[in-house]
HTML snippet that shows the backbone in 3Dmol.js (N, CA, C, O; Angstrom):
<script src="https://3Dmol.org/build/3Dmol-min.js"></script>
<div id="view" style="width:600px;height:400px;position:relative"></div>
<script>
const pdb = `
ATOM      1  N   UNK A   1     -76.439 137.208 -84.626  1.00  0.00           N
ATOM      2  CA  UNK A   1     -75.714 135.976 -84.844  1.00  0.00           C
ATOM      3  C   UNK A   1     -76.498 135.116 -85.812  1.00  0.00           C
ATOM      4  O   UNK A   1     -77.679 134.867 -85.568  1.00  0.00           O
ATOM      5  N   UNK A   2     -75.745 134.524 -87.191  1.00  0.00           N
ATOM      6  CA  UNK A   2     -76.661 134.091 -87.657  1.00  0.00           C
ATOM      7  C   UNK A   2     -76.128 132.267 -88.153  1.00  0.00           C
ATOM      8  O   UNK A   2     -76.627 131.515 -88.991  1.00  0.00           O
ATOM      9  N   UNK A   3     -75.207 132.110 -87.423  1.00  0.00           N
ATOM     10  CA  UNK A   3     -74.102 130.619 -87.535  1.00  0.00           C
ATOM     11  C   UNK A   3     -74.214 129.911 -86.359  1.00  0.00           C
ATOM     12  O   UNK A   3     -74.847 130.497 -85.481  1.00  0.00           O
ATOM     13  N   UNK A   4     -73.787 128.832 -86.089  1.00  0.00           N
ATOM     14  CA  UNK A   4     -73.463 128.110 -85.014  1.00  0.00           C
ATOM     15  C   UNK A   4     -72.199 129.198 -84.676  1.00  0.00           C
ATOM     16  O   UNK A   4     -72.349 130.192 -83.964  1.00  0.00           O
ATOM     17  N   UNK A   5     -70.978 128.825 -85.303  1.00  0.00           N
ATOM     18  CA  UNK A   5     -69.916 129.421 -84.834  1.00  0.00           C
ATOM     19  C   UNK A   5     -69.609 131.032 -84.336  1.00  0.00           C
ATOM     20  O   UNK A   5     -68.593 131.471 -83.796  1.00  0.00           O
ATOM     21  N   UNK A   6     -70.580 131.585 -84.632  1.00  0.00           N
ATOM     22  CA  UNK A   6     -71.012 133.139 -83.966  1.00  0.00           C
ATOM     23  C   UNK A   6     -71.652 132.708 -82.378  1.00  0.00           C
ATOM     24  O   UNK A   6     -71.339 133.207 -81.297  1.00  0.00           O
ATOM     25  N   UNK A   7     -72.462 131.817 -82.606  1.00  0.00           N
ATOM     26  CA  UNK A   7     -73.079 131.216 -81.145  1.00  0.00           C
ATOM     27  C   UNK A   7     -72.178 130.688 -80.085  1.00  0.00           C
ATOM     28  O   UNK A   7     -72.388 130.886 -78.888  1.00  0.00           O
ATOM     29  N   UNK A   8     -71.102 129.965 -80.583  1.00  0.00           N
ATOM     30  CA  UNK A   8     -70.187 129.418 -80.016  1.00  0.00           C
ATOM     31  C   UNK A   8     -69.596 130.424 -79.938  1.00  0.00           C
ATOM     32  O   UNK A   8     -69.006 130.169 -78.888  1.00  0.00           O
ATOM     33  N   UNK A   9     -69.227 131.497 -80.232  1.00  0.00           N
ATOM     34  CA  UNK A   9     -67.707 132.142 -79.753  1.00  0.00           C
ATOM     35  C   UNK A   9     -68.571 133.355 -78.865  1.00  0.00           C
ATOM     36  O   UNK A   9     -67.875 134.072 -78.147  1.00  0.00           O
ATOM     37  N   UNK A  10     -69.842 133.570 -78.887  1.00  0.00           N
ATOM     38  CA  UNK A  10     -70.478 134.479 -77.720  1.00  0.00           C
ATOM     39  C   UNK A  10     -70.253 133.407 -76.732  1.00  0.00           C
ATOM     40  O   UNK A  10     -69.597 133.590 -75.706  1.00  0.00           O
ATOM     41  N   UNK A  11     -70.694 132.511 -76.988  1.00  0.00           N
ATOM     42  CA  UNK A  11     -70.805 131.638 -75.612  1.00  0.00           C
ATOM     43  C   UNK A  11     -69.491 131.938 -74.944  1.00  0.00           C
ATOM     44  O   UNK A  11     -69.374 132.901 -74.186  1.00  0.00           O
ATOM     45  N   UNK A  12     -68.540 131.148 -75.211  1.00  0.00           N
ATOM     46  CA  UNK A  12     -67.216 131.638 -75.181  1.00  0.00           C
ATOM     47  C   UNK A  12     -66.485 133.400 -74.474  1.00  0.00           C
ATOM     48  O   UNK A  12     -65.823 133.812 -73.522  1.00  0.00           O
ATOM     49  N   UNK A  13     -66.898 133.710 -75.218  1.00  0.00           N
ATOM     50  CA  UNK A  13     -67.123 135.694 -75.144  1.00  0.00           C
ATOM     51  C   UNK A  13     -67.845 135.464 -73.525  1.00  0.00           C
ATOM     52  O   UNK A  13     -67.065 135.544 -72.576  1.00  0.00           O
ATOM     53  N   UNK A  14     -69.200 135.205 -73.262  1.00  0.00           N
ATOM     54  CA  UNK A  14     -70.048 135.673 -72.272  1.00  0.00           C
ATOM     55  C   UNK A  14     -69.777 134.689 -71.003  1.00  0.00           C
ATOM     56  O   UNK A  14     -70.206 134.798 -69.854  1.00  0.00           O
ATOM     57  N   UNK A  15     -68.898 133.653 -71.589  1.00  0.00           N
ATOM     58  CA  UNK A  15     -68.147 132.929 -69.781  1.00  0.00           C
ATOM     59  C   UNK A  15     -66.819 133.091 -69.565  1.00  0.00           C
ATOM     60  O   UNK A  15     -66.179 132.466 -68.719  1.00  0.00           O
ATOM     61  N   UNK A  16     -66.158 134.339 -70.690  1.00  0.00           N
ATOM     62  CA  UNK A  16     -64.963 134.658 -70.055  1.00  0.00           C
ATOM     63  C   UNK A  16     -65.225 136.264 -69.412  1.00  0.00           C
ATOM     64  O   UNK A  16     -64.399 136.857 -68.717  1.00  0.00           O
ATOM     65  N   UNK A  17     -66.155 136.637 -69.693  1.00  0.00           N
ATOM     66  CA  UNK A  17     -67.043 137.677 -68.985  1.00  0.00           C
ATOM     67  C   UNK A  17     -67.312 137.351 -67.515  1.00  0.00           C
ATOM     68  O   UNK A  17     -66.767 138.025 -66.641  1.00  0.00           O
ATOM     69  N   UNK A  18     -67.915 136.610 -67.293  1.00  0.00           N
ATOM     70  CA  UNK A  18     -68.638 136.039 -66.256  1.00  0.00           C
ATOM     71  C   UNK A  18     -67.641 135.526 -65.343  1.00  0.00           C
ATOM     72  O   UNK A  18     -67.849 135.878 -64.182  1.00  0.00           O
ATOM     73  N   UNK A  19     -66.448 134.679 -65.545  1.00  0.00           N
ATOM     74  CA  UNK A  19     -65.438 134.524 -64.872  1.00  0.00           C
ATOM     75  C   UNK A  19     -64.721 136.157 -64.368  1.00  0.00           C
ATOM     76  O   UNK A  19     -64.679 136.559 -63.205  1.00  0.00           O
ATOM     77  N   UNK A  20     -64.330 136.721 -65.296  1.00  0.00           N
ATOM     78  CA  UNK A  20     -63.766 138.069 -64.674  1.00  0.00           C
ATOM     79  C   UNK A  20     -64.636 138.682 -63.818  1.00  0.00           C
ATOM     80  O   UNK A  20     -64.089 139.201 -62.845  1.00  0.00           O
ATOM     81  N   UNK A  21     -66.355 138.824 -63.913  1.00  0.00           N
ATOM     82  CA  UNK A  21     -67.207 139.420 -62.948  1.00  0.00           C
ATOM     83  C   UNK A  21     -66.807 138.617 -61.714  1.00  0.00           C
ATOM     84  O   UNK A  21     -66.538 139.293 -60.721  1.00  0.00           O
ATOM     85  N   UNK A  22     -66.735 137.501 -61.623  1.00  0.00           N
ATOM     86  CA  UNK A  22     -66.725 136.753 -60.366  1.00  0.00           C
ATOM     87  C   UNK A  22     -65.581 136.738 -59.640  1.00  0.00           C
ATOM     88  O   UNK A  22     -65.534 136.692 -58.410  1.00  0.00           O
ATOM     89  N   UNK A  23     -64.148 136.797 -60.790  1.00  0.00           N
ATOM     90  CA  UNK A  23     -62.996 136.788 -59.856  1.00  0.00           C
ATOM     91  C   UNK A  23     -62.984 138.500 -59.515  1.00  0.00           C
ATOM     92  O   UNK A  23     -62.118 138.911 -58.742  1.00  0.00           O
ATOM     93  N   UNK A  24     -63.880 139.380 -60.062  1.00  0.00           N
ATOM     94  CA  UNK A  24     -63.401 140.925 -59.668  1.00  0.00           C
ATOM     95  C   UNK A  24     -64.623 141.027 -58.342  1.00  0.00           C
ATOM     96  O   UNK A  24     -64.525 141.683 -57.305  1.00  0.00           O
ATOM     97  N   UNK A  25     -65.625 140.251 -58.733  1.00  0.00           N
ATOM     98  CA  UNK A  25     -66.259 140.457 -57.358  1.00  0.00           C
ATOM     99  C   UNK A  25     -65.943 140.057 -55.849  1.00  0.00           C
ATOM    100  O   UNK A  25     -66.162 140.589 -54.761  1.00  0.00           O
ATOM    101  N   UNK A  26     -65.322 138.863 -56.278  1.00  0.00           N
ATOM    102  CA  UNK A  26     -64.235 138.159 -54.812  1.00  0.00           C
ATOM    103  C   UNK A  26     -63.206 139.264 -54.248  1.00  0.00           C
ATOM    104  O   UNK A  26     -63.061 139.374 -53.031  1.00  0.00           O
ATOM    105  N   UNK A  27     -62.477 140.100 -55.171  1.00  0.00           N
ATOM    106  CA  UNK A  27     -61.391 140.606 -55.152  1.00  0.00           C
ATOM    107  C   UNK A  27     -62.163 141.702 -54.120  1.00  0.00           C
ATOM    108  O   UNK A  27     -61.921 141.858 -52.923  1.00  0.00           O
ATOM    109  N   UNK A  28     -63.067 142.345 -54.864  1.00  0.00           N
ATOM    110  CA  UNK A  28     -63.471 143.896 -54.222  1.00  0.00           C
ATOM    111  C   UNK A  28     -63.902 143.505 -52.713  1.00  0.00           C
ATOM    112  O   UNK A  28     -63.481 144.058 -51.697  1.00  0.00           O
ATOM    113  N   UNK A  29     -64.889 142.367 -52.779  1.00  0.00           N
ATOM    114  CA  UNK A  29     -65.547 142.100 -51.625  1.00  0.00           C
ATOM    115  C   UNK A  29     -64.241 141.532 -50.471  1.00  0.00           C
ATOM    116  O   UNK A  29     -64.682 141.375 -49.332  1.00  0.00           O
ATOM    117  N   UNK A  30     -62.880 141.248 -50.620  1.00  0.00           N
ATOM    118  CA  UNK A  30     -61.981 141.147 -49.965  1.00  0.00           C
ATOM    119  C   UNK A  30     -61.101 141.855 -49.639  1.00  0.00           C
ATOM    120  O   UNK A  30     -60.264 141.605 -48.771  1.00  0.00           O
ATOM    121  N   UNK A  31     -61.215 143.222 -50.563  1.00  0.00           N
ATOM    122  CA  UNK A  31     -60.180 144.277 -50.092  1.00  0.00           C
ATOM    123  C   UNK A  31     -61.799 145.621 -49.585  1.00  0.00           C
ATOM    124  O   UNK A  31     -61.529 146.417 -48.685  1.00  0.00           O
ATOM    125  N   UNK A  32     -62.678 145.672 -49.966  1.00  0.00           N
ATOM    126  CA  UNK A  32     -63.393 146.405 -49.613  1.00  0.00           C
ATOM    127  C   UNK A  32     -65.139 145.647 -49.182  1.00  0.00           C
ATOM    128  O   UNK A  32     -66.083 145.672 -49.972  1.00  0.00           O
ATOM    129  N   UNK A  33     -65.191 145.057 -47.835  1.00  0.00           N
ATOM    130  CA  UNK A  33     -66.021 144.299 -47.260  1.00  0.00           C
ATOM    131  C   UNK A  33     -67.379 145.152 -47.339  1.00  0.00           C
ATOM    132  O   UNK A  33     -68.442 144.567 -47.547  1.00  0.00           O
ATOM    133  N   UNK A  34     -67.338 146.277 -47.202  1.00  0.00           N
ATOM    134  CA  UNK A  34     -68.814 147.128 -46.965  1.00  0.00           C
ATOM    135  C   UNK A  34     -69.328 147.165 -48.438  1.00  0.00           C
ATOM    136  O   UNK A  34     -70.233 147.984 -48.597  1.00  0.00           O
ATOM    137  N   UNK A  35     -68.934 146.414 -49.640  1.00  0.00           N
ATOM    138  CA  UNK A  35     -69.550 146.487 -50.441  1.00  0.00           C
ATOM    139  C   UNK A  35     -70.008 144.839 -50.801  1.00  0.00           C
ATOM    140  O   UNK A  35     -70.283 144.541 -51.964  1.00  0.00           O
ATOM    141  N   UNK A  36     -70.044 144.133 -50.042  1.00  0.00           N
ATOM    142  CA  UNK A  36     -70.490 142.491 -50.458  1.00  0.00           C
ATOM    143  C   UNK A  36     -71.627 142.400 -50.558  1.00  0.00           C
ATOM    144  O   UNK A  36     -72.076 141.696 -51.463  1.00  0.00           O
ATOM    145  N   UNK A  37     -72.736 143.259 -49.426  1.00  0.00           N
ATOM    146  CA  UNK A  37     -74.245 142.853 -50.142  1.00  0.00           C
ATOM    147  C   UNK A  37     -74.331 143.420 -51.184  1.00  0.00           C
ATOM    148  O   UNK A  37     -74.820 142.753 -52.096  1.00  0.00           O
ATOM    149  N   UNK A  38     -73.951 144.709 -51.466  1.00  0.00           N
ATOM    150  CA  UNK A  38     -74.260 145.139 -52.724  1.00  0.00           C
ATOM    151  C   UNK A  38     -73.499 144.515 -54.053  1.00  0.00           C
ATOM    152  O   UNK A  38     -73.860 145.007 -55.122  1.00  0.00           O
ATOM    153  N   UNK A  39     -72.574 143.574 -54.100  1.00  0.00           N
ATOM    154  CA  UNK A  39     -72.244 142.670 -54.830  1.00  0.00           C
ATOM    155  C   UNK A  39     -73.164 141.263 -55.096  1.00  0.00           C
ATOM    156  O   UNK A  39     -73.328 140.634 -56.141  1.00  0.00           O
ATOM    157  N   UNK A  40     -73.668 141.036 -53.805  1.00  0.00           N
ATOM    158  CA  UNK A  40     -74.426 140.053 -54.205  1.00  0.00           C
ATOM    159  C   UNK A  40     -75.835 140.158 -54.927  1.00  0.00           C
ATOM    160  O   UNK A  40     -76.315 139.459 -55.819  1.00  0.00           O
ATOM    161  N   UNK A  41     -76.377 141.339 -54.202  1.00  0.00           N
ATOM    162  CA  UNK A  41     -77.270 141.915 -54.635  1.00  0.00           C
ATOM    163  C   UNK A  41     -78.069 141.896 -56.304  1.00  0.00           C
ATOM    164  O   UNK A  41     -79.180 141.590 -56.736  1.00  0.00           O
ATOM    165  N   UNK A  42     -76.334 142.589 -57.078  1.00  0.00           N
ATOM    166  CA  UNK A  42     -76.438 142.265 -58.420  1.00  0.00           C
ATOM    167  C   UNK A  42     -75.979 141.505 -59.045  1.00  0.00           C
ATOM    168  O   UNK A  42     -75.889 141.554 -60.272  1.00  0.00           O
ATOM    169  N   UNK A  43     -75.498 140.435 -58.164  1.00  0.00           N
ATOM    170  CA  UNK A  43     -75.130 139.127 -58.848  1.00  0.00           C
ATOM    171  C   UNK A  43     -76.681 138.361 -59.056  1.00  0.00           C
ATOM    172  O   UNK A  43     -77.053 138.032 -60.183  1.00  0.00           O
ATOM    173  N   UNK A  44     -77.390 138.161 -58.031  1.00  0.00           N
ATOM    174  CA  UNK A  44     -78.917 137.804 -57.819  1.00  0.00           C
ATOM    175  C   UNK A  44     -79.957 138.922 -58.962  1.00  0.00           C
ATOM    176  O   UNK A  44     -80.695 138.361 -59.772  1.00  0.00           O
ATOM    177  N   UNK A  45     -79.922 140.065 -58.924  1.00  0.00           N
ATOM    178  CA  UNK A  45     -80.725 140.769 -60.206  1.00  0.00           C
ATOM    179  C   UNK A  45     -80.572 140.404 -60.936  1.00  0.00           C
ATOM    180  O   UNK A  45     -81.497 140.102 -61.690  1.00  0.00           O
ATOM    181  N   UNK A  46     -78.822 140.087 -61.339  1.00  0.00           N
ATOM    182  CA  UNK A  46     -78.948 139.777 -63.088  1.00  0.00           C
ATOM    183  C   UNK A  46     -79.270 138.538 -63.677  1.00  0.00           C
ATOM    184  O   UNK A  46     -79.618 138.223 -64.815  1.00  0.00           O
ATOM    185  N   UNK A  47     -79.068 137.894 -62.613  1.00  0.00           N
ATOM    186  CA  UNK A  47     -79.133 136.152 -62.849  1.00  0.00           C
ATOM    187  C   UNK A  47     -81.187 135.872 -62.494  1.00  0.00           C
ATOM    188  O   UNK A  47     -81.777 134.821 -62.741  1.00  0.00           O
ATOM    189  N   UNK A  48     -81.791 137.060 -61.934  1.00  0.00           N
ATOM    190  CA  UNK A  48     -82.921 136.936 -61.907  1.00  0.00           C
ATOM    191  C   UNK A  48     -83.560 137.414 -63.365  1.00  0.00           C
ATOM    192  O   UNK A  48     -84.374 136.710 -63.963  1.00  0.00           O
ATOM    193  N   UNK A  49     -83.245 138.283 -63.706  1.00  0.00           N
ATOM    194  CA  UNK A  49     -83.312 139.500 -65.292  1.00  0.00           C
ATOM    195  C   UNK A  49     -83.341 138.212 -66.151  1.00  0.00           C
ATOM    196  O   UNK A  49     -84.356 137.773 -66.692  1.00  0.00           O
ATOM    197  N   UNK A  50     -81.856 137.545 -66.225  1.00  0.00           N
ATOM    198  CA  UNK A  50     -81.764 136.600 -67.039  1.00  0.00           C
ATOM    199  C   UNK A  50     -82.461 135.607 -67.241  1.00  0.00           C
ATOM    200  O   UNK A  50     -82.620 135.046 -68.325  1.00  0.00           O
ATOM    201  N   UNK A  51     -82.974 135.289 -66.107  1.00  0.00           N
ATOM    202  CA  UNK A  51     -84.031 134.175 -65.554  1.00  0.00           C
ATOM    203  C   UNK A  51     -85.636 134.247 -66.711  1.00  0.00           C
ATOM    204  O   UNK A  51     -86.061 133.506 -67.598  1.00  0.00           O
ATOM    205  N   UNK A  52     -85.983 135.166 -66.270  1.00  0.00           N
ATOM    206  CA  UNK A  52     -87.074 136.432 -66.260  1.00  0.00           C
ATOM    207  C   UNK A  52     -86.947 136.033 -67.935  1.00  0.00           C
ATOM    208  O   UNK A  52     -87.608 135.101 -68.393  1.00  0.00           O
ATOM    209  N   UNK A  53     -85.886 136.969 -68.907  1.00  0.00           N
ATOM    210  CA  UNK A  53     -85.502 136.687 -70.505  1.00  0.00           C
ATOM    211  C   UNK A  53     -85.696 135.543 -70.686  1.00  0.00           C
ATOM    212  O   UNK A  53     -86.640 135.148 -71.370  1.00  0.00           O
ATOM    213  N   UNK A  54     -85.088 134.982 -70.275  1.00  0.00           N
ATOM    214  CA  UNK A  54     -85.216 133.201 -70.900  1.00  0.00           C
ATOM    215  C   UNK A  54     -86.619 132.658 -70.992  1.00  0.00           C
ATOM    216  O   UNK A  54     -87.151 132.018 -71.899  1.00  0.00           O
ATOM    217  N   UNK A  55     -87.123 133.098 -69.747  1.00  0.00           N
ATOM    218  CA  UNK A  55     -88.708 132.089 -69.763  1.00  0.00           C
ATOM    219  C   UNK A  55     -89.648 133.257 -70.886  1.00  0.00           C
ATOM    220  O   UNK A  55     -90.504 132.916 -71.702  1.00  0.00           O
ATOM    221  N   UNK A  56     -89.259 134.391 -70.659  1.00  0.00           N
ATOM    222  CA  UNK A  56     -90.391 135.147 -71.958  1.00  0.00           C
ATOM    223  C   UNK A  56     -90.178 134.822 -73.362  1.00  0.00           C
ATOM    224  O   UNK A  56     -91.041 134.778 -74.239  1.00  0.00           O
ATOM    225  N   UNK A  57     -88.255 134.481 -73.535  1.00  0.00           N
ATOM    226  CA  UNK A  57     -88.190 134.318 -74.585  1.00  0.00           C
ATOM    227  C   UNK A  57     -88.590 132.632 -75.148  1.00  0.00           C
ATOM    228  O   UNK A  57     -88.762 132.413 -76.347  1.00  0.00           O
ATOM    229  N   UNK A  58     -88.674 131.799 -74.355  1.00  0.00           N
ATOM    230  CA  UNK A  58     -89.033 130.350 -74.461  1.00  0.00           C
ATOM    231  C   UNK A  58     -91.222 130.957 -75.134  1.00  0.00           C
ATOM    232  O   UNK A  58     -91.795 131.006 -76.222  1.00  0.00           O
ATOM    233  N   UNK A  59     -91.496 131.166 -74.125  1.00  0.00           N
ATOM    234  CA  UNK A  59     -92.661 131.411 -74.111  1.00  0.00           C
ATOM    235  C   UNK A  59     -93.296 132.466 -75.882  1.00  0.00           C
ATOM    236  O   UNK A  59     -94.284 132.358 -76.608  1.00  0.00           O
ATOM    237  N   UNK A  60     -92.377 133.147 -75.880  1.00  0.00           N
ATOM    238  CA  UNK A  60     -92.427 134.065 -77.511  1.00  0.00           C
ATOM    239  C   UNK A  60     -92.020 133.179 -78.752  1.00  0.00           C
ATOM    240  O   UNK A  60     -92.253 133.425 -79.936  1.00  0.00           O
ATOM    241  N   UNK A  61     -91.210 131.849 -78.095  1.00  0.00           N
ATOM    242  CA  UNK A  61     -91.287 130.887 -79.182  1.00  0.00           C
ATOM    243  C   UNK A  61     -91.447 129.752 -79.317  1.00  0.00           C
ATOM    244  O   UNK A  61     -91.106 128.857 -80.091  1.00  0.00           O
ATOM    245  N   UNK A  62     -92.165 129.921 -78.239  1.00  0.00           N
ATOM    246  CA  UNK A  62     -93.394 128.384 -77.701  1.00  0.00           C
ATOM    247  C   UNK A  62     -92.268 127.140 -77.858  1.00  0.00           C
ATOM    248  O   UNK A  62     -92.462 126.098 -78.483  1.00  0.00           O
ATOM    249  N   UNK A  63     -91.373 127.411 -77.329  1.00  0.00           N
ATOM    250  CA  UNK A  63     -90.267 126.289 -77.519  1.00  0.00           C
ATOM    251  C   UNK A  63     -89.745 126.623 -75.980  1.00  0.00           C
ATOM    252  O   UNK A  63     -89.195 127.704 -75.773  1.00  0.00           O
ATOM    253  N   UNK A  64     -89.923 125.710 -74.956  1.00  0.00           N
ATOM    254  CA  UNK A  64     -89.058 125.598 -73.795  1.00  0.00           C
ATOM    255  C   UNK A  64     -87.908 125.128 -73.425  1.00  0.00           C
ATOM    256  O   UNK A  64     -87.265 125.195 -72.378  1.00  0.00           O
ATOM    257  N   UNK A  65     -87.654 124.384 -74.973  1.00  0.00           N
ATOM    258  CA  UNK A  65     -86.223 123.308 -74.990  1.00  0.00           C
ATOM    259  C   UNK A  65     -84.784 124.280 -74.086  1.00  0.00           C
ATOM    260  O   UNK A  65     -83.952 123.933 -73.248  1.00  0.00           O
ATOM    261  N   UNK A  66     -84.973 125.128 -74.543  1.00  0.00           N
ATOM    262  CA  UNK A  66     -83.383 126.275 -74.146  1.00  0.00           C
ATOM    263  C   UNK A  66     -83.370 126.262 -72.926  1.00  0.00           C
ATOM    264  O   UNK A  66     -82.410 125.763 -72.340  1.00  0.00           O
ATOM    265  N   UNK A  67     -84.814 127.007 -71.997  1.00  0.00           N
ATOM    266  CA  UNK A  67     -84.965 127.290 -70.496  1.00  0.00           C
ATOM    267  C   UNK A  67     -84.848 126.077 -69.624  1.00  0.00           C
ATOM    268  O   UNK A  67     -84.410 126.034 -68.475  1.00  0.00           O
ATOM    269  N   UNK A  68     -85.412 124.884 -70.519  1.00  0.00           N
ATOM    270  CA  UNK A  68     -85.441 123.569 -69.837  1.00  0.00           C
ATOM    271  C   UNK A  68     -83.787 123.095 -69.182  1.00  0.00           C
ATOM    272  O   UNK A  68     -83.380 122.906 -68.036  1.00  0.00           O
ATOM    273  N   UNK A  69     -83.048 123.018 -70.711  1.00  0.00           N
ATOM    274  CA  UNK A  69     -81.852 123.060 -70.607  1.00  0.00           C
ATOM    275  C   UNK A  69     -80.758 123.771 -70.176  1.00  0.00           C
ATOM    276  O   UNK A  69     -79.590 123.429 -70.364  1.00  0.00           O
ATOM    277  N   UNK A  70     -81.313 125.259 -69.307  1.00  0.00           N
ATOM    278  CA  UNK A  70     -80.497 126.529 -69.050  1.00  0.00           C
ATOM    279  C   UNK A  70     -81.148 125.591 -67.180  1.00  0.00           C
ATOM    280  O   UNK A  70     -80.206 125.208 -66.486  1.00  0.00           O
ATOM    281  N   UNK A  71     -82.166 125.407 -66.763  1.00  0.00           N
ATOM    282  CA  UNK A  71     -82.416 125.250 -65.641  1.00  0.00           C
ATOM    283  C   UNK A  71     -81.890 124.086 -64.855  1.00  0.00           C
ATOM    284  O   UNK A  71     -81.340 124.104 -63.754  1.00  0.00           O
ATOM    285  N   UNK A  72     -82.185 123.012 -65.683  1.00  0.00           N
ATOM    286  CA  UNK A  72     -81.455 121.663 -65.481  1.00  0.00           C
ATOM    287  C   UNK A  72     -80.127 122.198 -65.106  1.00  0.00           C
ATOM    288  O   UNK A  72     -79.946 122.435 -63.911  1.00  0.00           O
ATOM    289  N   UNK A  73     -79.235 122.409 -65.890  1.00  0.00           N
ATOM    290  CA  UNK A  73     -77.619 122.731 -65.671  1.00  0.00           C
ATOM    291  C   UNK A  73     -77.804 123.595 -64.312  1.00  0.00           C
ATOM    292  O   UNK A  73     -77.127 123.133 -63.393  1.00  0.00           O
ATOM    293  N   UNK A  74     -78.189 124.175 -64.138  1.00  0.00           N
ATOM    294  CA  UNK A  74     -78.173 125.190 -62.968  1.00  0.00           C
ATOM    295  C   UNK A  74     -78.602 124.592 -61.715  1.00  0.00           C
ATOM    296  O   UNK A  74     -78.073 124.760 -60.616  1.00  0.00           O
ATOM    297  N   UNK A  75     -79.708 123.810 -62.018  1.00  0.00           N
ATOM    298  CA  UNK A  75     -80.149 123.232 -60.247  1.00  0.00           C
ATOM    299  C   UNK A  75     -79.671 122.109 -60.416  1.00  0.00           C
ATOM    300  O   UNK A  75     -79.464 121.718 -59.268  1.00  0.00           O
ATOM    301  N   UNK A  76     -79.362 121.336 -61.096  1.00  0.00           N
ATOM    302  CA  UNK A  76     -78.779 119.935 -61.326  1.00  0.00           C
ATOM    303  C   UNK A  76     -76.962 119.502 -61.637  1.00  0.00           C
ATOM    304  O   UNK A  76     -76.425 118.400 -61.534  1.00  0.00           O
ATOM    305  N   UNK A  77     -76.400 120.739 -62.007  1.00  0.00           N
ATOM    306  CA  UNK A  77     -75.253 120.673 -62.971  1.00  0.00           C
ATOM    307  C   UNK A  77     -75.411 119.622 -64.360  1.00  0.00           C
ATOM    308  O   UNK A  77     -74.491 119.396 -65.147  1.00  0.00           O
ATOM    309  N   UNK A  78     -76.142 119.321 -64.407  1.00  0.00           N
ATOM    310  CA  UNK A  78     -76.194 119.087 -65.457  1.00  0.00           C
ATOM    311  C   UNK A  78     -76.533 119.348 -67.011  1.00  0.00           C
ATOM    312  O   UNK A  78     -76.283 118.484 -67.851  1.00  0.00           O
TER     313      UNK A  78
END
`;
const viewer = $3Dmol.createViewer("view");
viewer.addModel(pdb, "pdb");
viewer.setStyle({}, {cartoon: {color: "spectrum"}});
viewer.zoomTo();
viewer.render();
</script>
């Protein structure tokens, strides 16, 4: 990506992703219950993985502004 507007339309792209993971994970875990820990499971890995990327990649460019602003929203909503 080398534009704002490439940035913006992943963004875009990767929370209409993220909505379908979540409404397909509700779905499965309601018609097929013996699979909910293992839904949550990798809902928690990836959002840990992601976690994990962000702070190496803050740290590889000595800039924390992104992680600061990825964490805030998350424990704060804001």
């Amino acid at each position: 990506m080398e534009n704002i507007d490439e940035i913006k339309e992943g963004f875009e792209k990767s929370f209409a992703d993220l909505r379908n993971l979540i409404d397909s994970s509700f779905y499965i875990m309601e018609k097929q219950p013996q699979y909910r820990d293992q839904i949550i499971d990798m809902w928690k890995e990836s959002i840990q993985n992601f976690s994990t990327y962000a702070v190496q990649s803050s740290e590889k460019h000595n800039n924390r502004d992104v992680y600061k602003a990825i964490s805030k929203a998350l424990i704060f909503g804001k």
